[in-house]
C-alpha positions as CSV (number, residue, x, y, z in Angstrom):
1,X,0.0,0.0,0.0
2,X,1.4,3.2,-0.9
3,X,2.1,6.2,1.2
4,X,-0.8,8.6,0.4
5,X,-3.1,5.7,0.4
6,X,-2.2,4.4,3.9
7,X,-2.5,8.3,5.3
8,X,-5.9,8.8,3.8
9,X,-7.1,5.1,5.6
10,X,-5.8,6.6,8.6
11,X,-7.9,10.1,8.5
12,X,-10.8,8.0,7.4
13,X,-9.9,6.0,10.7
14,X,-9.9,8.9,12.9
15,X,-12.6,10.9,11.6
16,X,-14.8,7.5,12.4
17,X,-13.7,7.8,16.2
18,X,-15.0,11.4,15.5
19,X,-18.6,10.2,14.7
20,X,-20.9,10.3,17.4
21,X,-21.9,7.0,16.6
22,X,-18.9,5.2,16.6
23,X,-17.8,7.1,19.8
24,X,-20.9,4.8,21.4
25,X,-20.3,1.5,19.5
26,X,-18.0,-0.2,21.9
27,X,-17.2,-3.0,19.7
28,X,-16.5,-0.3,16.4
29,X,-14.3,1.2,19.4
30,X,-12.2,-2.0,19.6
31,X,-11.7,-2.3,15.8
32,X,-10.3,1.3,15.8
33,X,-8.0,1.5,18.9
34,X,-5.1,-0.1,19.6
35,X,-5.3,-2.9,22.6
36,X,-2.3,-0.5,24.5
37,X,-4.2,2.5,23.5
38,X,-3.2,5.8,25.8
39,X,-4.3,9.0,25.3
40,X,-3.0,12.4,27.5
41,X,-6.6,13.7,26.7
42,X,-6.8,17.4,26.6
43,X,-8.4,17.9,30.3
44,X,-5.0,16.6,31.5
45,X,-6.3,13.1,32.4
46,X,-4.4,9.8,31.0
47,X,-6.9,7.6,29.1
48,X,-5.7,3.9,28.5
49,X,-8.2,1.6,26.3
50,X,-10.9,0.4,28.6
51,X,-11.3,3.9,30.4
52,X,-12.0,5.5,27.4
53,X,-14.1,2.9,25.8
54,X,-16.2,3.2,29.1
55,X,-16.2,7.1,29.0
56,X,-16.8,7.5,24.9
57,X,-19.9,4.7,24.9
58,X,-21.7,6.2,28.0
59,X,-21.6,10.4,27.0
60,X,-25.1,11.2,28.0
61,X,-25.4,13.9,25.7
62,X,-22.5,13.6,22.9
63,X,-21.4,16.8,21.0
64,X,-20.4,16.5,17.5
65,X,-16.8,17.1,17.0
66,X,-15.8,18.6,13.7
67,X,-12.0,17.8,12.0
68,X,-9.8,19.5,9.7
69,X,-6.5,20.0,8.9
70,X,-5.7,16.8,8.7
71,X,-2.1,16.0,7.8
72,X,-0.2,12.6,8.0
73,X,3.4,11.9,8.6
74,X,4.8,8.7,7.5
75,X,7.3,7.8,11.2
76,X,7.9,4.3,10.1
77,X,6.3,1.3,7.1
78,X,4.0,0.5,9.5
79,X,3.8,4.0,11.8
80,X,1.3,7.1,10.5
81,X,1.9,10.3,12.9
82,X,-1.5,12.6,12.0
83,X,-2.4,15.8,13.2
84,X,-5.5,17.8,13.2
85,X,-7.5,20.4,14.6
86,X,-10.6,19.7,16.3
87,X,-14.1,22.3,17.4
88,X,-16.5,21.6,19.7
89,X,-18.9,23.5,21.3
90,X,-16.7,26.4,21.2
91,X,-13.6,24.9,22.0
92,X,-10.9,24.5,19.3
93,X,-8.1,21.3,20.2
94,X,-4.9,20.6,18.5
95,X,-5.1,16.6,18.1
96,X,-1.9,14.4,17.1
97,X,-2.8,10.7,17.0
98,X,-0.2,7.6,16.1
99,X,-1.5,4.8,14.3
100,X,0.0,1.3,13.6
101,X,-0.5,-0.8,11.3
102,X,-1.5,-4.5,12.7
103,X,-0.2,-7.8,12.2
104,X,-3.7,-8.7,10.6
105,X,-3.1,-5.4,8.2
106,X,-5.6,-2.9,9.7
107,X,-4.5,1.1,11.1
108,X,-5.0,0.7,14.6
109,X,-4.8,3.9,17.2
110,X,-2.0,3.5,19.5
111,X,-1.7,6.7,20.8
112,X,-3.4,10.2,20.8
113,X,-3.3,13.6,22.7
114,X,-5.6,16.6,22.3
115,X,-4.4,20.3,23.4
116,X,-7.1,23.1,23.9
117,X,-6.3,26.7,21.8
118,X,-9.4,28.1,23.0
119,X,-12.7,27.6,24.7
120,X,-15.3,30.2,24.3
């Protein structure tokens, strides 16, 4: 698989774990993330797999979370580095996200970390 196609699997990949509906679909959660996902969320708090499965498929009221900017980096054959911007509901995070590629040949989220530019 070439270069630009693996980096537009993987923004395809994380714009899913952007839709509200996969956020609540614990077993779409799994296919996506990485089993020793962490994340250094952007409220300061450490997320590992389970905690955020647990947090993502429970939001009572889930806001929609808009992406852009998206732009992959190529770390390693098998390692995508891709950052983004995220909005919402008035607050605007920079996102950088590293994906690996599986033994069973599917982008899987090993790590991500989210820092807030502003919060209206």
């Amino acid at each position: 698989m070439g270069e630009k196609k693996s980096i537009e699997l993987v923004i395809a990949r994380e714009r899913q774990i952007l839709d509200i509906q996969v956020r609540q679909d614990r077993a779409r959660l799994r296919e996506l993330l990485h089993p020793e996902f962490e994340e250094f969320g952007a409220s300061g708090r450490i997320w590992d797999l389970e905690s955020v499965i647990d947090a993502l498929a429970s939001e009572k009221d889930p806001q929609e979370i808009v992406g852009s900017d998206f732009e992959g980096v190529i770390l390693a054959p098998s390692l995508i580095l891709l950052k983004f911007r995220t909005e919402a509901g008035g607050r605007v995070c920079l996102r950088s996200s590293i994906w690996m590629l599986g033994e069973e040949g599917k982008w899987k989220l090993r790590f991500h970390q989210g820092t807030v530019v502003s919060q209206n």
